[in-house]
C-alpha positions as CSV (number, residue, x, y, z in Angstrom):
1,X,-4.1,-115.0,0.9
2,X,-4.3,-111.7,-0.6
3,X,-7.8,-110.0,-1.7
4,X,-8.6,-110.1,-5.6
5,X,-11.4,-106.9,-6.5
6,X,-12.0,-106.9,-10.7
7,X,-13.5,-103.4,-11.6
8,X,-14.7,-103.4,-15.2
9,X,-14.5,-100.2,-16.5
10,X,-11.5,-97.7,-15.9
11,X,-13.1,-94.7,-17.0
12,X,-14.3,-91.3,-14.7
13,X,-16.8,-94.0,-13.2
14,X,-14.1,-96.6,-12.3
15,X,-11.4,-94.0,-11.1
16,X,-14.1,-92.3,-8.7
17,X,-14.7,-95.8,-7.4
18,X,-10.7,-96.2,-7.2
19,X,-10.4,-92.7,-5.3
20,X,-13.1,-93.8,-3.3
21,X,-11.1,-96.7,-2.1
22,X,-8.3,-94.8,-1.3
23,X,-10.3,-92.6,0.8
24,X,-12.0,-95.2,2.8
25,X,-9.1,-97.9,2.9
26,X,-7.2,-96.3,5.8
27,X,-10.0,-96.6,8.4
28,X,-11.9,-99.3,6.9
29,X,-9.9,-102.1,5.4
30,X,-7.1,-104.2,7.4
31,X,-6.8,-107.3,6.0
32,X,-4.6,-109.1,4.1
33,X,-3.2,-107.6,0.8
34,X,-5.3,-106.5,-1.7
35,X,-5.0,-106.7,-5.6
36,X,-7.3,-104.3,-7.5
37,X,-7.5,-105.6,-11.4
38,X,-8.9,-102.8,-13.5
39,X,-10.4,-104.1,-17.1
40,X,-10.9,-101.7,-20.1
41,X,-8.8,-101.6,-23.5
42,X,-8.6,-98.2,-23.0
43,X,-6.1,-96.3,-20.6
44,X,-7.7,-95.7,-17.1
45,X,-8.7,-92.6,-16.1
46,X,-10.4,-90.8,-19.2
47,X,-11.2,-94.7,-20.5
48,X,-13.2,-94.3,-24.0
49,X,-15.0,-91.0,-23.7
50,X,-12.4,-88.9,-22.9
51,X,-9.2,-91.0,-24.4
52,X,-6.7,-88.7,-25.7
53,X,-7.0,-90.6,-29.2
54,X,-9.5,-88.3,-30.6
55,X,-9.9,-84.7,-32.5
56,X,-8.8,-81.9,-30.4
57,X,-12.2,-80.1,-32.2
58,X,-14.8,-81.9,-29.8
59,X,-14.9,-79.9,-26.5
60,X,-16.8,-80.4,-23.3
61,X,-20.2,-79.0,-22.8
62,X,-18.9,-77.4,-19.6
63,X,-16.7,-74.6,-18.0
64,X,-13.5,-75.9,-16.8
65,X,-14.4,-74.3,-13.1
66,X,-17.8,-76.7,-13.3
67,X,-16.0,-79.5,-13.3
68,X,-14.4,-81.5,-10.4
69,X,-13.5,-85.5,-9.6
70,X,-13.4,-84.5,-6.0
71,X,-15.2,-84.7,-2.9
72,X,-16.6,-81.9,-0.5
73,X,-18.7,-81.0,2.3
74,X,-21.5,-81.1,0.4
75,X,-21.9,-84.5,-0.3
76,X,-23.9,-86.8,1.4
77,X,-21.8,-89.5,2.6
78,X,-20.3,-91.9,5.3
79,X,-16.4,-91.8,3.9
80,X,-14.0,-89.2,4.2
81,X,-14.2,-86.0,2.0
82,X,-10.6,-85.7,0.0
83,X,-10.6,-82.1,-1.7
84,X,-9.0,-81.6,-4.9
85,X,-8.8,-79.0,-7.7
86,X,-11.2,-78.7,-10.4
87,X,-10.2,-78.5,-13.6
88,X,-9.6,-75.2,-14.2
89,X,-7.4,-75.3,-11.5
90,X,-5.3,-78.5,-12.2
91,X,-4.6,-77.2,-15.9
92,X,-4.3,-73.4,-14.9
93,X,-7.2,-72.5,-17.5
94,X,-9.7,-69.5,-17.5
95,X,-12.8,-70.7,-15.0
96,X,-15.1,-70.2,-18.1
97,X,-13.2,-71.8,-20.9
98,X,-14.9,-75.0,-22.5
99,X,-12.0,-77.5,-22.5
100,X,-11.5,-79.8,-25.6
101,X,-11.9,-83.6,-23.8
102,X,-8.8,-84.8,-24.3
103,X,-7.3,-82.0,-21.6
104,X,-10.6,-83.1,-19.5
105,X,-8.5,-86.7,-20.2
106,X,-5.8,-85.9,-19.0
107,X,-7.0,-84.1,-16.2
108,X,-9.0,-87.8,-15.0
109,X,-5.6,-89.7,-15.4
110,X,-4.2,-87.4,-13.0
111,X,-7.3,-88.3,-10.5
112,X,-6.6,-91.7,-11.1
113,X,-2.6,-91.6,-10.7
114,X,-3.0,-89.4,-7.4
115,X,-5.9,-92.0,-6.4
116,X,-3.3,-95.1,-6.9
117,X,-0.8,-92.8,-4.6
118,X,-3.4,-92.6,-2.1
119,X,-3.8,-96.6,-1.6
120,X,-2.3,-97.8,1.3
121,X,0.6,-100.2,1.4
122,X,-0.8,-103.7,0.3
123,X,-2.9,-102.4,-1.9
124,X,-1.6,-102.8,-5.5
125,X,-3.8,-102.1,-9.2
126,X,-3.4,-104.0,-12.1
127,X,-4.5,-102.6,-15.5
128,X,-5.6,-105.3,-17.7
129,X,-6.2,-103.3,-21.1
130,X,-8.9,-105.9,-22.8
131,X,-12.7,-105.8,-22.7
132,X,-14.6,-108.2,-19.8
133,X,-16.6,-110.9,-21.5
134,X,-18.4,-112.5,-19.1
135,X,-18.7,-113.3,-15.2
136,X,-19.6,-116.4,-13.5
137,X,-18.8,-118.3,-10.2
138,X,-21.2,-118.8,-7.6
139,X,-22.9,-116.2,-5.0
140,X,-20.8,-118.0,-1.4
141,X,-17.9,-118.3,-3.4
142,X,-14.9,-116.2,-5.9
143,X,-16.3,-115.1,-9.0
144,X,-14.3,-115.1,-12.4
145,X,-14.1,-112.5,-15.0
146,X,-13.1,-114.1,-18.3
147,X,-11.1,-111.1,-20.4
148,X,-10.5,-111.4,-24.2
149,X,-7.8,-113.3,-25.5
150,X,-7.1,-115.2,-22.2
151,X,-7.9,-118.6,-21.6
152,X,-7.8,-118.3,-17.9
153,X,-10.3,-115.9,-16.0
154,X,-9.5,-113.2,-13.0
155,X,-10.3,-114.4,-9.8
156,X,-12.2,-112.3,-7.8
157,X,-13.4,-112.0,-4.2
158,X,-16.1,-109.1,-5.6
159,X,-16.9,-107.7,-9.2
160,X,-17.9,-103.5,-9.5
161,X,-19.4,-102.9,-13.1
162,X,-18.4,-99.5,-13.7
163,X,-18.3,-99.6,-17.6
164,X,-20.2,-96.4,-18.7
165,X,-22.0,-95.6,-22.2
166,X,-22.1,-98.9,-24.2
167,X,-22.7,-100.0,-27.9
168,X,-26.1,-101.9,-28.6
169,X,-27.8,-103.5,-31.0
170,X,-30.3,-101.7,-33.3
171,X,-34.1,-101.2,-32.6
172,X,-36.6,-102.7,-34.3
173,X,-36.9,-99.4,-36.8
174,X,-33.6,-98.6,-36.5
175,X,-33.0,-102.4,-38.1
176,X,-35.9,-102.0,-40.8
177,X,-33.6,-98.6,-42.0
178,X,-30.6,-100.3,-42.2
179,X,-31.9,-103.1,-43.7
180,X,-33.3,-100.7,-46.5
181,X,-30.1,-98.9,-46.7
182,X,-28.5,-101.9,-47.2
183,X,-30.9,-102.7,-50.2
184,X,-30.7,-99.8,-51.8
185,X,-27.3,-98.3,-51.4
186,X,-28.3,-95.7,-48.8
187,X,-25.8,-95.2,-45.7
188,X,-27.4,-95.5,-42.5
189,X,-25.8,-94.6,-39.4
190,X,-27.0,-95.9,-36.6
191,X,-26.5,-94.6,-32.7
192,X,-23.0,-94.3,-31.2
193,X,-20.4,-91.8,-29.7
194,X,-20.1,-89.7,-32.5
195,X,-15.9,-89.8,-32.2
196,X,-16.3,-93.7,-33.4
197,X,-18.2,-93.3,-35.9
198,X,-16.9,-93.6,-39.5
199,X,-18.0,-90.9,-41.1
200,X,-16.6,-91.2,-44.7
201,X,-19.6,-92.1,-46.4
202,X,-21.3,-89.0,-46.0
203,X,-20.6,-86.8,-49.4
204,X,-19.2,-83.2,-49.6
205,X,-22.5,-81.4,-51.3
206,X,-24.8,-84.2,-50.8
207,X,-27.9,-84.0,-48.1
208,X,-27.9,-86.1,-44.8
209,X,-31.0,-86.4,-42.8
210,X,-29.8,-86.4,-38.9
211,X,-32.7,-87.3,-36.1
212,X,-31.0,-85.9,-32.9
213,X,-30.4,-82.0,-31.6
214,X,-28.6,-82.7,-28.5
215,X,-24.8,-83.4,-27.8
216,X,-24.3,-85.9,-30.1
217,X,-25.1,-83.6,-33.0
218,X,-23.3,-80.9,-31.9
219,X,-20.3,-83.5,-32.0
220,X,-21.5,-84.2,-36.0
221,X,-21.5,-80.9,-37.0
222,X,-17.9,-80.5,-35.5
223,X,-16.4,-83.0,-37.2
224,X,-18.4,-82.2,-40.8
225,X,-17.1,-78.8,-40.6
226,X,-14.4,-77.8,-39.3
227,X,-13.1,-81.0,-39.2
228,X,-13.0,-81.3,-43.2
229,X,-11.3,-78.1,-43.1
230,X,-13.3,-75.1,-42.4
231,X,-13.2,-72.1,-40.7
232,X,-15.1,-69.5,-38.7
233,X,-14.2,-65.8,-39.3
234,X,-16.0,-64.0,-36.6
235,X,-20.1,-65.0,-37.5
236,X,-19.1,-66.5,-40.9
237,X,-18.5,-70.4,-41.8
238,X,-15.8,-70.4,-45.1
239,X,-16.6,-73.5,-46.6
240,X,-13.8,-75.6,-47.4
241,X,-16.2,-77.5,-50.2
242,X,-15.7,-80.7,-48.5
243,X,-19.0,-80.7,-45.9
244,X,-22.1,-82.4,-47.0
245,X,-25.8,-80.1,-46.0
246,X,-27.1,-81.3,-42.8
247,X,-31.0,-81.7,-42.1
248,X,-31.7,-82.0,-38.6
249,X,-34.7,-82.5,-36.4
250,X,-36.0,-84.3,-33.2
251,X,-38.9,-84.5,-31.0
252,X,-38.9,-81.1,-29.6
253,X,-37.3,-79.7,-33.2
254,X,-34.6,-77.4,-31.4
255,X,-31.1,-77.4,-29.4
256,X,-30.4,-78.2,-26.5
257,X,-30.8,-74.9,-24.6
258,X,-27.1,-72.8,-24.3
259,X,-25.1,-73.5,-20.9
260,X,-25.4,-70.4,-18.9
261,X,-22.9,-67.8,-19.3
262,X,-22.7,-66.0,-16.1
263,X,-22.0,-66.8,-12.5
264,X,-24.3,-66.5,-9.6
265,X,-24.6,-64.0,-6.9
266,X,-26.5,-63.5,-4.1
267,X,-28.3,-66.0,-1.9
268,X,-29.2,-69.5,-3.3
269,X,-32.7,-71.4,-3.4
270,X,-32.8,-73.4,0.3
271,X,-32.9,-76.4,-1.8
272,X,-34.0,-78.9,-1.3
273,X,-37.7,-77.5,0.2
274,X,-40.3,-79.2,-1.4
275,X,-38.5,-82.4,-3.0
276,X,-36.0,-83.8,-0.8
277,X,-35.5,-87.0,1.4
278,X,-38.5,-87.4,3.4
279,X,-40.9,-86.8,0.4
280,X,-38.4,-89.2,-1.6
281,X,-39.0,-91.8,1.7
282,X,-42.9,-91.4,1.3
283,X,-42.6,-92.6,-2.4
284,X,-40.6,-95.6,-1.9
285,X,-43.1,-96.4,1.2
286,X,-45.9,-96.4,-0.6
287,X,-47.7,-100.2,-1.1
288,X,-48.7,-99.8,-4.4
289,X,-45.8,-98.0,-5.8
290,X,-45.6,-94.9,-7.3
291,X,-45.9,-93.3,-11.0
292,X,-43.3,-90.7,-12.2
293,X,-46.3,-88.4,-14.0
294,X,-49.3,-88.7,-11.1
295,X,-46.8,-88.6,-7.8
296,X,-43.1,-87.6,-8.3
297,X,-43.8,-85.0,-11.5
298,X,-46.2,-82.6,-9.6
299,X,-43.0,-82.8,-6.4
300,X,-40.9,-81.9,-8.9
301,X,-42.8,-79.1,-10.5
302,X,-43.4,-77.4,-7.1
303,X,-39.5,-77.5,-6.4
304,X,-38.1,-76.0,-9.6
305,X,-40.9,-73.5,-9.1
306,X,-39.9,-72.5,-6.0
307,X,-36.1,-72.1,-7.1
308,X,-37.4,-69.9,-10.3
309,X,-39.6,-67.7,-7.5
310,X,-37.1,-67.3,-5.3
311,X,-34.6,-66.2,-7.9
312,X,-37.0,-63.8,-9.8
313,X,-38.2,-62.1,-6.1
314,X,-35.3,-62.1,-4.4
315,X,-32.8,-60.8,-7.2
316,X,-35.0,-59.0,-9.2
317,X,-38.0,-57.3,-7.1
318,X,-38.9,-55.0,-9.3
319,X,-40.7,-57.3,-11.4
320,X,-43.0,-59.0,-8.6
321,X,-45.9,-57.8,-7.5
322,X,-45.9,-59.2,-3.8
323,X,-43.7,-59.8,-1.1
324,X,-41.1,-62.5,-1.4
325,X,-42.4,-63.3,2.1
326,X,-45.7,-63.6,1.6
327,X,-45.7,-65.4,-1.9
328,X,-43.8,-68.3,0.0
329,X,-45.8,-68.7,2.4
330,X,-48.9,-68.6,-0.3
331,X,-46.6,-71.0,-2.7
332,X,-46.3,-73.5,0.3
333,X,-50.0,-74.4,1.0
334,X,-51.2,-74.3,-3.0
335,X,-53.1,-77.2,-3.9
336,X,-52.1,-78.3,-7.5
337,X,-50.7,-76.3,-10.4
338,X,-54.4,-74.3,-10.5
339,X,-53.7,-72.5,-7.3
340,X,-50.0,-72.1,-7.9
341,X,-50.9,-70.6,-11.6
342,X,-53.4,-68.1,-9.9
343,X,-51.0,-67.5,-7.5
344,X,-48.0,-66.9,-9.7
345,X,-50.8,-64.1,-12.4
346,X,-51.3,-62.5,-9.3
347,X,-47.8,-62.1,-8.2
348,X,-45.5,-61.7,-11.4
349,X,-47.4,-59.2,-13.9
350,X,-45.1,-60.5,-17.0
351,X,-45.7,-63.6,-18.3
352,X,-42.5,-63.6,-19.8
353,X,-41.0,-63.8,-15.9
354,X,-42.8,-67.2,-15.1
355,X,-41.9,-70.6,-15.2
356,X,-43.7,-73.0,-17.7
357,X,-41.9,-76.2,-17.7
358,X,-44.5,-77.4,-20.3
359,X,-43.8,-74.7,-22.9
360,X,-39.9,-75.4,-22.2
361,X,-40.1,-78.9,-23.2
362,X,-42.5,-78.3,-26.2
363,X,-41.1,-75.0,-27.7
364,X,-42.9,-76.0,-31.2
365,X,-46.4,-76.9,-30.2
366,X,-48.5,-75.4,-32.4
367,X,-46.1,-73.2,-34.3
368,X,-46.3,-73.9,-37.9
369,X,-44.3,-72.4,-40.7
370,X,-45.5,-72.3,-44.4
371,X,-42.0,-73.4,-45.7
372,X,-38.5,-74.8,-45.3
373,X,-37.1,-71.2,-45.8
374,X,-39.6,-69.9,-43.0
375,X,-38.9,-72.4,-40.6
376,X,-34.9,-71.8,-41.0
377,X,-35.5,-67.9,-40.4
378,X,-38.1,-68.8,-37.1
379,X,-35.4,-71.3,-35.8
380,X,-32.7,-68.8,-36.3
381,X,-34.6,-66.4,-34.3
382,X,-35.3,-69.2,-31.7
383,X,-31.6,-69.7,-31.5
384,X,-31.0,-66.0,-31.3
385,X,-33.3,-65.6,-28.7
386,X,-31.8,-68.2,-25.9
387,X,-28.6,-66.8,-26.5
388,X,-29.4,-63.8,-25.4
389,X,-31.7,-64.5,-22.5
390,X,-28.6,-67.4,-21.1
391,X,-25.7,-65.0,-21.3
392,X,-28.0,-62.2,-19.8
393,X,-28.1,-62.4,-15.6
394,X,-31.4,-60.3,-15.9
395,X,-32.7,-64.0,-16.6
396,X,-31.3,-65.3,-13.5
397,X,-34.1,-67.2,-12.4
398,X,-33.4,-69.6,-15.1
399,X,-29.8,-70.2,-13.1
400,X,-32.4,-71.0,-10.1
401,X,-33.9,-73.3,-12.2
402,X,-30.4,-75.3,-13.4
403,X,-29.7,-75.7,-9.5
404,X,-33.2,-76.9,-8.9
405,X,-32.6,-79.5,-11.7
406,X,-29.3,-80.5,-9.8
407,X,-31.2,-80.7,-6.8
408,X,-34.1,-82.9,-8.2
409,X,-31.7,-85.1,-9.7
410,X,-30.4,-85.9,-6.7
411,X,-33.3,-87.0,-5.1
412,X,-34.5,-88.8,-8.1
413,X,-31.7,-91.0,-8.4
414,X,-33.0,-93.0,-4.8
415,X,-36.6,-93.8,-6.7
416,X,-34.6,-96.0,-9.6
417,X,-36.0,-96.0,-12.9
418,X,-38.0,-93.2,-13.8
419,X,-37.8,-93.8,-17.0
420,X,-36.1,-92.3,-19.6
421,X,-38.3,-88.9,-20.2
422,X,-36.5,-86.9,-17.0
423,X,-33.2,-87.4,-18.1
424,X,-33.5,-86.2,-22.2
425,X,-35.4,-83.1,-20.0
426,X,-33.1,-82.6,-17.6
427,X,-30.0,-82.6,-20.1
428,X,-31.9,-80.2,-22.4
429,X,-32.0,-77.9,-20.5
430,X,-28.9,-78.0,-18.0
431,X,-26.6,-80.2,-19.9
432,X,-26.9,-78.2,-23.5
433,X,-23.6,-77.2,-25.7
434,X,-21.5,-74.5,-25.0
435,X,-22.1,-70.7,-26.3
436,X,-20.1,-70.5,-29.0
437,X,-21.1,-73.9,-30.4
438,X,-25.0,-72.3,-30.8
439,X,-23.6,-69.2,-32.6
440,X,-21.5,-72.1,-35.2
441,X,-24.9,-73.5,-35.1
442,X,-26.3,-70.1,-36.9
443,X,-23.4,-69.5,-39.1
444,X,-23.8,-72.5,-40.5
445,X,-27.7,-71.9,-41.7
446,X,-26.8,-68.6,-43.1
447,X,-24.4,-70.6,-45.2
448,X,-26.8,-73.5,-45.9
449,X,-25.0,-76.0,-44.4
450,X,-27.4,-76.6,-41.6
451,X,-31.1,-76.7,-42.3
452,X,-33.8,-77.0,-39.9
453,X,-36.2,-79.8,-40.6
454,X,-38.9,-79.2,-37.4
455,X,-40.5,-81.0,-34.2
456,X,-41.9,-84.3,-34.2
457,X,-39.5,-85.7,-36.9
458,X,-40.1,-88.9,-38.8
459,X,-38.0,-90.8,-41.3
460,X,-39.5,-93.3,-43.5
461,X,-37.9,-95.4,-46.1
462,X,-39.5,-94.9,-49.8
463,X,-38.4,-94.8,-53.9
464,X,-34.8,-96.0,-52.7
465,X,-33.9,-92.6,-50.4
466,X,-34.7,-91.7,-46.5
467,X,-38.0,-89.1,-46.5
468,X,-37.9,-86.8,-43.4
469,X,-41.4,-85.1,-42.4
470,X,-42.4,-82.7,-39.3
471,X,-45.6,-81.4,-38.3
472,X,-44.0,-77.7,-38.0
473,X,-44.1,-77.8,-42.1
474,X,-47.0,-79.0,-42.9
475,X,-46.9,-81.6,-46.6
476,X,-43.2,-80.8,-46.7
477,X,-39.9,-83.3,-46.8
478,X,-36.5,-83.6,-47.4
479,X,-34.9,-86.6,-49.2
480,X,-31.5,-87.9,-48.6
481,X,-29.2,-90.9,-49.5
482,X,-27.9,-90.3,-46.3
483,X,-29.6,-90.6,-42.2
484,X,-27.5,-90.0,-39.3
485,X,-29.0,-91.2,-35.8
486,X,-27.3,-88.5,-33.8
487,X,-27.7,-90.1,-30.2
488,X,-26.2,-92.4,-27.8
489,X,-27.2,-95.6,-27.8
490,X,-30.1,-96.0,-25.2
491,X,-28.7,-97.6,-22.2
492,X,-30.9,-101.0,-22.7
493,X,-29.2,-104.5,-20.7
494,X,-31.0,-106.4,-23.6
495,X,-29.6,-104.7,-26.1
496,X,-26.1,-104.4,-25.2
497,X,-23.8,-105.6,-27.7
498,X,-21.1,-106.3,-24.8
499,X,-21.4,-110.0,-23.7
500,X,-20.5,-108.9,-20.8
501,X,-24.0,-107.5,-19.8
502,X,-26.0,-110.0,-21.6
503,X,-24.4,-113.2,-19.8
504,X,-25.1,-111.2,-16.6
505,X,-28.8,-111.1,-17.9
506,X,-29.0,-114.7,-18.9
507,X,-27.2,-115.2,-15.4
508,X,-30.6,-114.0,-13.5
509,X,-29.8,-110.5,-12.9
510,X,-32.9,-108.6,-13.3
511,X,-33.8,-105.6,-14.9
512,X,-36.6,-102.7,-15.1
513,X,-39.2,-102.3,-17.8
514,X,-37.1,-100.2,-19.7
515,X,-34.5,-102.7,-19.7
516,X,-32.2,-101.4,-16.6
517,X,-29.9,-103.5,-14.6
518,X,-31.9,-103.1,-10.7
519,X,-29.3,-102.6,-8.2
520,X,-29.7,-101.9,-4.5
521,X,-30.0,-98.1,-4.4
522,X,-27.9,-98.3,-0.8
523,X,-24.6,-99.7,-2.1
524,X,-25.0,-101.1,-5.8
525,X,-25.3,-104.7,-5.2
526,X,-27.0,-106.1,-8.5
527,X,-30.1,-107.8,-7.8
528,X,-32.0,-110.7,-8.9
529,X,-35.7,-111.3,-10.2
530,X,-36.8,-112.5,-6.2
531,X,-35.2,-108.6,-5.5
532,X,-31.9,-110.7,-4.0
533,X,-29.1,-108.6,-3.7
534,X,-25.9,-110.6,-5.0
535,X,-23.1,-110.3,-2.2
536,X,-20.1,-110.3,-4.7
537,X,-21.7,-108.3,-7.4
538,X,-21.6,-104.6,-8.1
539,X,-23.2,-102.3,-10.5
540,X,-22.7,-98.4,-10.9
541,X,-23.5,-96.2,-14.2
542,X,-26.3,-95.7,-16.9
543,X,-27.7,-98.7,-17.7
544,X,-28.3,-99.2,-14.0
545,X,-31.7,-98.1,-12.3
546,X,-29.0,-95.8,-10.1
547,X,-28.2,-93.6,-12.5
548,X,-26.8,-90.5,-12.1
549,X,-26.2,-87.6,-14.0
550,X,-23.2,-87.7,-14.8
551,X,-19.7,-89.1,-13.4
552,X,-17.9,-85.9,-12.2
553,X,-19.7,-82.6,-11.7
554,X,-19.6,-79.1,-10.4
555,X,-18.2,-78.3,-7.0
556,X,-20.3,-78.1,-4.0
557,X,-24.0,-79.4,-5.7
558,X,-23.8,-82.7,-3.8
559,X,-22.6,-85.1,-6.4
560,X,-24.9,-88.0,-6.6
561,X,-22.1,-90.3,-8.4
562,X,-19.9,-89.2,-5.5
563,X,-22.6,-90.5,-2.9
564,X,-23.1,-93.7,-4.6
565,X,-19.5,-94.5,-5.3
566,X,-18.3,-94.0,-1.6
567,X,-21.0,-95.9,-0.3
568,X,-20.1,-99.2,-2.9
569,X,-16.3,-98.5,-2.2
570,X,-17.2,-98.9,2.0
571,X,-19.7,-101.8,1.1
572,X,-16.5,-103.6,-0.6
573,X,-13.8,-102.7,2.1
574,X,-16.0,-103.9,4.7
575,X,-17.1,-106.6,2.9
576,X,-13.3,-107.7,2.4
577,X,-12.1,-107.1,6.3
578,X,-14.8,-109.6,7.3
579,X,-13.8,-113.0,8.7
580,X,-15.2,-116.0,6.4
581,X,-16.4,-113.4,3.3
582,X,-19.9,-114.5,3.1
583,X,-22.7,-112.3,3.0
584,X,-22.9,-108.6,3.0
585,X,-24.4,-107.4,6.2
586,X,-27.9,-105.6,5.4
């Protein structure tokens, strides 16, 4: 009888499980056939994110050489390592060009169509292109996957949930400014990918309040701009009279910080040195626990730190005070950010040439502005600023910093939920937009399209119209008919609006405080509330406590997604060669 796997979710996730098979099948798996049933309603490879059914406007937030589906030597894992180009080298584009996404989609069906040549015989995939309602069966025995429109479910020997960025349902404030908008003939839209989002309601001319400064605006402003027609001439937006004026703001009341525009040289950070497996091991031993701020933050801290330091004394000398030598060794033993402060004023005489992660994350603490019109001319200059200090190597220490943060995440992802603070940080500043899309970002407020609202944003529903206040402009707001949550929807299992997830719940499948499906950080297995790991039950993506950040990355930083999807792909091959399939071994 041949082998049934279901993997729900054909996207970058499910074809870096798929190539992941193919890797491990020849010296793993030799069994009977196997059939391998992917489920998604859209084609496999660049699934819904990166379909090719969207505008050609919307690029990626990275350089084409940055990107890679494959495997090297610098991932941690028991499978085989199968090279392959990047993406700048599978489309023959410049290494520092942002691609639009639907060349990054076509550049993920080709992993997935070289991934299906690299199956052995007996192995055969099945795409099934309609969404995975529910699962059932019992843990000893097949499981079924019941897809829509069919009255007859997949049978499966095992089940990997690999389904990516899903739809959910609406907070409790979220609901209470819908409901308003409903009441009062206000348009209210709530979280999603911004390339599904029906954006028709929002007026040419008319003022929309937006709560959200990372990707997801940038992806707004696209489509409101250029996409009704305008046009950039060097600096300058020409209006095509169609856009509506944007007011934006967020916690930290800024953009995500510009990707860096430069490459590295020299000698890397040793990383990792004062975050890496066995201080990861010493959390997870630890009776009681452990809490992100009091144990795993001041880790952390130390280790991007050290990559700044290293940066700033070994590339840049000049501006140091001390030996690289001996400020290691001094940076090694310091007790607690006192010491290393003291330390660091003794060492680097700038202040402008040290690390302050706290400033970073809180650029608008205590800056107030006496107007709207002030705060767009501070927030310009703000804007200006990073620019020039990301697209100018004598800041390199902040590129020690990005491959700290790579670094850290990679040992974070072992710990589970963390919560969701470390990753909005971490995307902030390593994940931001492009260049270019910060310098639209500018032309746009010289033509008034764009307007700055502050930090610490709040919307509140009064006199039939959204009111936006920030603490940055003290007894100011902006009114609109109009509010834009510019965000994706927070990965929550009890909010999911997919069945799919919410039977699993109701099923016994357990889930973190912050509403996280808990898998077993060695292979994926989902677990239950006893901390059970179900033996015919996988889980990999963001709504899992596994996370990662993201599903492909850039060559040769170690690839936590690439770790986690060889060792599920080896936990299901050996799991399917085993006589009597029962129980994964432990």
């Amino acid at each position: 009888m041949r082998h049934q796997l279901v993997i729900v979710g054909a996207g970058p996730r499910g074809t870096g499980v798929l190539e992941r098979l193919a890797a491990n099948a020849p010296g793993l798996y030799e069994g009977p056939g196997l059939d391998i049933h992917l489920v998604d309603p859209h084609p496999p490879g660049g699934g819904r994110i990166w379909r090719q059914a969207q505008s050609p406007l919307l690029w990626m937030n990275s350089h084409a050489e940055d990107v890679t589906m494959y495997t090297d030597e610098t991932v941690t894992m028991e499978g085989p390592v199968r090279e392959g180009p990047t993406l700048h080298q599978w489309a023959g584009l410049d290494a520092r060009t942002f691609p639009d996404r639907r060349i990054q989609g076509r550049y993920l069906r080709h992993v997935y169509e070289r991934a299906l040549a690299d199956l052995p015989p007996g192995v055969t995939v099945h795409h099934h292109p309609r969404r995975a309602l529910r699962i059932g069966g019992p843990r000893e025995g097949r499981q079924r996957v019941w897809l829509e429109g069919l009255e007859r479910p997949l049978l499966a020997d095992l089940v990997i949930l690999a389904v990516g960025h899903l739809d959910a349902e609406l907070d409790p404030e979220q609901t209470r400014l819908a409901e308003y908008a409903r009441e009062h003939g206000l348009v209210h839209l709530p979280p999603d990918f911004t390339a599904d989002s029906d954006l028709s309601a929002l007026e040419p001319g008319e003022p929309v309040l937006v709560r959200g400064f990372g990707l997801a605006f940038v992806d707004l402003m696209v489509l409101l701009t250029e996409g009704r027609g305008g046009r950039y001439e060097g600096d300058t937006y020409i209006p095509s009279g169609r856009e509506p004026v944007l007011h934006v703001g967020s916690r930290r009341g800024v953009p995500y910080h510009s990707k860096i525009g430069y490459d590295w040289t020299g000698d890397r950070p040793p990383l990792p040195r004062f975050f890496g497996p066995a201080e990861v091991d010493g959390l997870l031993a630890r009776p009681g626990g452990f809490d992100f701020r009091r144990d795993v933050w001041p880790l952390v801290e130390k280790e991007l730190g050290f990559a700044h330091y290293h940066r700033l004394f070994t590339a840049h000398p000049g501006r140091t005070a001390m030996a690289w030598a001996d400020f290691e060794e001094k940076y090694a033993v310091a007790d607690g950010p006192a010491e290393i402060r003291a330390l660091v004023a003794a060492a680097v005489p700038d202040p402008a040439d040290r690390l302050d992660l706290a400033a970073l994350d809180h650029p608008l603490d205590g800056v107030r502005y006496a107007s709207h019109d002030d705060l767009q001319a501070g927030l310009r200059a703000y804007i200006e600023t990073d620019l020039d200090r990301r697209h100018d190597p004598e800041h390199s220490p902040d590129l020690g910093v990005f491959l700290g943060l790579l670094s850290v995440y990679g040992q974070l992802v072992r710990l589970g939920d963390i919560g969701p603070w470390w990753h909005g940080f971490f995307s902030y500043l390593a994940s931001g937009p492009p260049g270019p899309r910060l310098r639209q970002m500018l032309a746009l407020s010289r033509a008034g399209l764009l307007r700055f609202v502050g930090a610490g944003m709040t919307v509140t529903a009064e006199d039939g119209l959204f009111r936006a206040t920030s603490p940055t402009v003290p007894g100011s707001s902006v009114t609109a008919r109009a509010l834009v949550e510019a965000r994706l929807p927070a990965p929550a299992v009890g909010r999911a609006r997919d069945s799919l997830l919410r039977e699993l719940r109701a099923d016994g499948a357990a889930e973190t405080p912050d509403g996280l499906l808990r898998v077993d950080p060695g292979d994926g297995r989902i677990l239950d509330g006893a901390g059970r790991p179900h033996p015919r039950r996988f889980a990999l993506g963001p709504y899992t406590d596994n996370r990662a950040p993201g599903a492909f990355t850039r060559p040769r930083t170690g690839g936590p997604a690439f770790r986690q999807n060889d060792a599920t792909a080896r936990a299901v091959l050996s799991f399917l060669r085993a006589p009597h399939v029962k129980e994964l071994p432990r």
